[in-house]
C-alpha positions as CSV (number, residue, x, y, z in Angstrom):
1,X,-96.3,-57.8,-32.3
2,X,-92.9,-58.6,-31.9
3,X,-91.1,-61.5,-31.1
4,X,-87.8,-61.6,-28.7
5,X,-85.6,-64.5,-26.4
6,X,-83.7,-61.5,-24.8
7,X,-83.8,-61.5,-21.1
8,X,-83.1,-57.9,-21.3
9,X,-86.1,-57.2,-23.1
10,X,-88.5,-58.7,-21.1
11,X,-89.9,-61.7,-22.6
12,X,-89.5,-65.5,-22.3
13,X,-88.1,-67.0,-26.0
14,X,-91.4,-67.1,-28.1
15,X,-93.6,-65.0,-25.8
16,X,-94.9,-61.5,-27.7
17,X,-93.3,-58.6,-25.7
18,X,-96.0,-56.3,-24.0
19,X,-94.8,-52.2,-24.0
20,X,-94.2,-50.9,-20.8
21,X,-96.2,-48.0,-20.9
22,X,-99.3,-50.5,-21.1
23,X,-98.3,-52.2,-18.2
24,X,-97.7,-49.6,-16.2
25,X,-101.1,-48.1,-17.3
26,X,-102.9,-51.3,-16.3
27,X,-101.3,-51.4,-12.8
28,X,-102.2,-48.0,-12.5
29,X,-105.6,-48.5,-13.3
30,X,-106.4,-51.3,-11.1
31,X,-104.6,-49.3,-7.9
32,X,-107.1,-47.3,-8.5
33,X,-109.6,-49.4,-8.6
34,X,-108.9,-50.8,-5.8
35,X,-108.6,-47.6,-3.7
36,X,-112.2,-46.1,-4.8
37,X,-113.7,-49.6,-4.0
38,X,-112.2,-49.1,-0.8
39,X,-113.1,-45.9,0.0
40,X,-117.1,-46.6,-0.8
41,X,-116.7,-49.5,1.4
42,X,-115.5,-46.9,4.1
43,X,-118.5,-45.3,3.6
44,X,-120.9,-47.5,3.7
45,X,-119.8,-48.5,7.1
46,X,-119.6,-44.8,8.2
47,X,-123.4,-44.9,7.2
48,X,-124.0,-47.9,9.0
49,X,-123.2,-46.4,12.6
50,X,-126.1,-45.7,15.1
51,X,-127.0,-42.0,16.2
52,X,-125.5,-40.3,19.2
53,X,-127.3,-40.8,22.2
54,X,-129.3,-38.2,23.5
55,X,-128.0,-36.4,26.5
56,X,-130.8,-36.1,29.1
57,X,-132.1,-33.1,29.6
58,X,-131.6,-31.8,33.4
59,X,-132.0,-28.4,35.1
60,X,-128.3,-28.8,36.4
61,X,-126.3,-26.1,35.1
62,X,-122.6,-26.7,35.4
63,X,-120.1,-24.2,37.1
64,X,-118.8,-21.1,35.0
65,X,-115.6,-21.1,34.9
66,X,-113.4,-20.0,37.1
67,X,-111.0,-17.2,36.2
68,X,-107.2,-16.2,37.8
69,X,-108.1,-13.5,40.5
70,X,-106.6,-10.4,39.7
71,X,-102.8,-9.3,41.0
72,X,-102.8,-7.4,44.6
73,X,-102.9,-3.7,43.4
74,X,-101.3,-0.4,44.6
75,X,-103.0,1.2,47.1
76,X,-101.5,4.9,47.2
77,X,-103.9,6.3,49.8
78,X,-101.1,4.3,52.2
79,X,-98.7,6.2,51.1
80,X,-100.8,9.5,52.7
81,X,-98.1,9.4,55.5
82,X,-95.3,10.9,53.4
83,X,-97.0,14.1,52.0
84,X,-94.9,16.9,53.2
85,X,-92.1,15.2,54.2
86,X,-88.7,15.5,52.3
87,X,-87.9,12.5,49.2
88,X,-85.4,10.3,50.2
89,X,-84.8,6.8,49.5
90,X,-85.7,5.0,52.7
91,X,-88.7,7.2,52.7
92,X,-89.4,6.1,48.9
93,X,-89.3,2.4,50.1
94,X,-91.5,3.2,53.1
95,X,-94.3,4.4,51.2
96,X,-93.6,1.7,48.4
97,X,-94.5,-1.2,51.3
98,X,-96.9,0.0,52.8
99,X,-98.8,0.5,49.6
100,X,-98.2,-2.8,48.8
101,X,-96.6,-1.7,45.0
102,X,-93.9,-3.6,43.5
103,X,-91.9,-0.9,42.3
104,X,-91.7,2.6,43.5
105,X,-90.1,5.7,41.7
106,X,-90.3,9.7,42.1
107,X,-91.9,12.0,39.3
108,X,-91.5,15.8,39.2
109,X,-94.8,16.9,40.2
110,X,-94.9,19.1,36.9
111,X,-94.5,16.3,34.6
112,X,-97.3,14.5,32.8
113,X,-98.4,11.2,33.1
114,X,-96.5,8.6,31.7
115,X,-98.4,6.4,28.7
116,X,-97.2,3.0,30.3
117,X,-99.4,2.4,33.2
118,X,-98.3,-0.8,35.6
119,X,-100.9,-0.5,38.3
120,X,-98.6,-2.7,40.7
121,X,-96.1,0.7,40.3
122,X,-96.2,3.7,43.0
123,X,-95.5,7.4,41.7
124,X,-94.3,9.6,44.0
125,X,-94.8,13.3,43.1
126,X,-92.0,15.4,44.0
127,X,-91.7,19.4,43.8
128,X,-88.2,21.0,42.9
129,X,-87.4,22.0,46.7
130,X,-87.8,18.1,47.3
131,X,-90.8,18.0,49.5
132,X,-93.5,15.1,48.5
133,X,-96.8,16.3,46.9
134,X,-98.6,13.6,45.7
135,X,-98.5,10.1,45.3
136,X,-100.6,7.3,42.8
137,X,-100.6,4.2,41.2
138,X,-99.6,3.5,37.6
């Protein structure tokens, strides 16, 4: 062991000068030490805690829940009225209120049906000469 009186080096004049690495490995070790006593203490008391209660039992069944109710929907048979008569844009929105649709648009009556389906939408079917054929939701 050595022997110092340098402040810088850690010691007192005449005290033997411990290495570093051993202290820090002793403070290490009893932080340790510390936290695993700690943690069985922990659970001990976690063991220590009574049992639930027990829920008694009942023939009461609680409500389901309740779910959003659906949107209005399209009603096309409403829109009967304008079969035969010529497409024109007032008649378009006529037939778009009264079958309570949020959108209303005209499709050739020899198209096929479009993949995007919005049930709240009203299709009118159209022919070339203009005259309404046909008319559903989606």
């Amino acid at each position: 062991m050595r022997m110092t009186n340098s402040p810088a080096s850690g010691g007192r004049q005449g005290q033997p000068v411990r290495p570093l690495v051993a202290r820090t490995a002793r403070t290490a070790f009893m932080a340790l030490t510390a936290f695993m006593a700690l943690t069985s203490l922990t659970g001990l008391l976690a063991g220590c805690q009574s049992p639930p209660t027990e829920r008694p039992l009942t023939s009461e069944v609680p409500e389901p829940p309740s779910f959003a109710a659906p949107p209005d929907t399209c009603k096309a048979a409403a829109a009967r009225f304008g079969l035969g008569l010529r497409a024109s844009a007032s008649l378009l929105e006529e037939m778009r209120q009264r079958s309570g649709a949020s959108v209303a648009r005209n499709v050739r009556a020899t198209d096929t049906a479009d993949p995007t389906q919005d049930m709240m939408r009203l299709n009118v079917q159209v022919e070339p000469s203009g005259r309404v054929v046909g008319a559903y939701c989606g």
